[in-house]
C-alpha positions in Angstrom: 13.9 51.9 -159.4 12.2 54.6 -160.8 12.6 58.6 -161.8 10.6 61.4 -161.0 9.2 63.1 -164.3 10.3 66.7 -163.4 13.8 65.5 -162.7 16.9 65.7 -164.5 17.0 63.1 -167.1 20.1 60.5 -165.8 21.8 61.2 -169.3 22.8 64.7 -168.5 21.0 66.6 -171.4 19.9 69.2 -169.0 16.5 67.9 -169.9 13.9 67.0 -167.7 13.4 63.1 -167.7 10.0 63.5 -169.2 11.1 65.8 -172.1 14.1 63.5 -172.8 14.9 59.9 -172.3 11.5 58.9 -170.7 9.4 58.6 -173.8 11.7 55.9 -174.9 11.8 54.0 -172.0 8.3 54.5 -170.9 6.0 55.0 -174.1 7.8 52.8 -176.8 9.2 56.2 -178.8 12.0 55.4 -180.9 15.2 57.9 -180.7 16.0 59.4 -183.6 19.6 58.8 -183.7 22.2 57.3 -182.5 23.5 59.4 -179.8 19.8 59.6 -178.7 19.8 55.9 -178.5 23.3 55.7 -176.6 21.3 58.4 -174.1 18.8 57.3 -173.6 20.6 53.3 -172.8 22.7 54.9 -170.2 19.5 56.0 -168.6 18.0 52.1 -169.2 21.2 51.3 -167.1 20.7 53.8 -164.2 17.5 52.8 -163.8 18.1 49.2 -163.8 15.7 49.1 -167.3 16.6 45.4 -168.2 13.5 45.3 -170.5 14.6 48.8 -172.6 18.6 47.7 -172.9 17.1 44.5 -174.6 14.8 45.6 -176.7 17.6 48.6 -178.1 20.5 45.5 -178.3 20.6 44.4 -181.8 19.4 40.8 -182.1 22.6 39.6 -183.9 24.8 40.5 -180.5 22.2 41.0 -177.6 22.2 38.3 -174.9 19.7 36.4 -173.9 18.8 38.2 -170.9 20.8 41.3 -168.4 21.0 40.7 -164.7 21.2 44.0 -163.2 20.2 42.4 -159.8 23.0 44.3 -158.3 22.6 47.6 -160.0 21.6 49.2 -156.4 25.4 49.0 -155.6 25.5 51.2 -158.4 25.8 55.2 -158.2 25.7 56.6 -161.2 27.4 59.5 -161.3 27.0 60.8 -165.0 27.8 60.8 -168.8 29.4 62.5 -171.7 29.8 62.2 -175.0 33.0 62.2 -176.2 32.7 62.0 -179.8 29.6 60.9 -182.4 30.5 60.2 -186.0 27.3 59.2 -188.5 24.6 58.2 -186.8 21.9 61.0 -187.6 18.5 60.8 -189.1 19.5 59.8 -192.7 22.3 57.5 -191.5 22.4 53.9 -191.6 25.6 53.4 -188.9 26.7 55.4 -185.6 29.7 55.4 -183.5 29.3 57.2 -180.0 32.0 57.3 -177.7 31.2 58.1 -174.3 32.7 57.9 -170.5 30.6 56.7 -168.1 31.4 57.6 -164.4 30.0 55.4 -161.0 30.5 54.1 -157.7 30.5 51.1 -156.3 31.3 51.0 -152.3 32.8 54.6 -152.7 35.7 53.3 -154.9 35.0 55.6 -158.3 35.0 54.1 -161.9 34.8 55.0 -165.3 33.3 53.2 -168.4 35.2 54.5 -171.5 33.8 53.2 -174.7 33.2 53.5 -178.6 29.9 52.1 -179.3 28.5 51.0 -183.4 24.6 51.6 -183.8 22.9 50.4 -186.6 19.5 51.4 -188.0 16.9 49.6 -189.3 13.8 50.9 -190.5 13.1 53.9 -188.3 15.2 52.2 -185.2 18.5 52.3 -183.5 20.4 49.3 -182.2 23.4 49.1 -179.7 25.7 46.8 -182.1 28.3 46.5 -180.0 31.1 48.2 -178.2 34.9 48.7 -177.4 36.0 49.6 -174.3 39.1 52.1 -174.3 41.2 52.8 -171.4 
């Protein structure tokens, strides 16, 4: 699964791809903050990016592998960000709560969820989420 450069980035910036999420997916860049990094995940997860939502997942909470094997049954539909506390270039901690909206066989869903980031160095981690309803 793959996106064309001069699209819209998945994350609904208003970005292209290539000016947005796709140097963090594609060349290794690291997202400056935390709302970046929740961006940018969501994009991992629309493009079925296994190796990306790893590689962001903090080791002290990230599985041992993803199986997005059925992420074609998928339609992403889009994102927004509800709220962001912390999580900006001096910070140390994140919280980004976001809704998530997709299909699967027509029937509409929504992902609603508070997610901690932590920094280490000069990179963000997914720490881990709560799912609100």
């Amino acid at each position: 699964m793959g996106v064309n450069t001069d699209s819209a980035c998945p994350c609904g910036s208003g970005k292209t791809y290539v000016a947005c999420c796709g140097p963090y997916l594609d060349h290794g860049q690291r997202p400056p903050t935390a709302e970046a990094l929740m961006r940018s995940r969501y994009s991992g997860y629309v493009l079925a990016r296994e190796d990306y939502l790893l590689r962001t997942w903090h080791e002290s909470t990230r599985p041992e592998t993803l199986d997005l094997s059925d992420a074609s049954q998928l339609n992403w539909l889009g994102l927004k960000i509800v709220h962001t506390e912390a999580g900006g270039f001096d910070d140390m901690q994140g919280v980004v709560e976001f809704v998530a909206r997709y299909k699967i066989g027509g029937k509409a869903h929504r992902l609603h969820e508070t997610s901690r980031f932590v920094r280490e160095g000069e990179q963000w981690f997914y720490l881990e989420g709560d799912f609100r309803k």
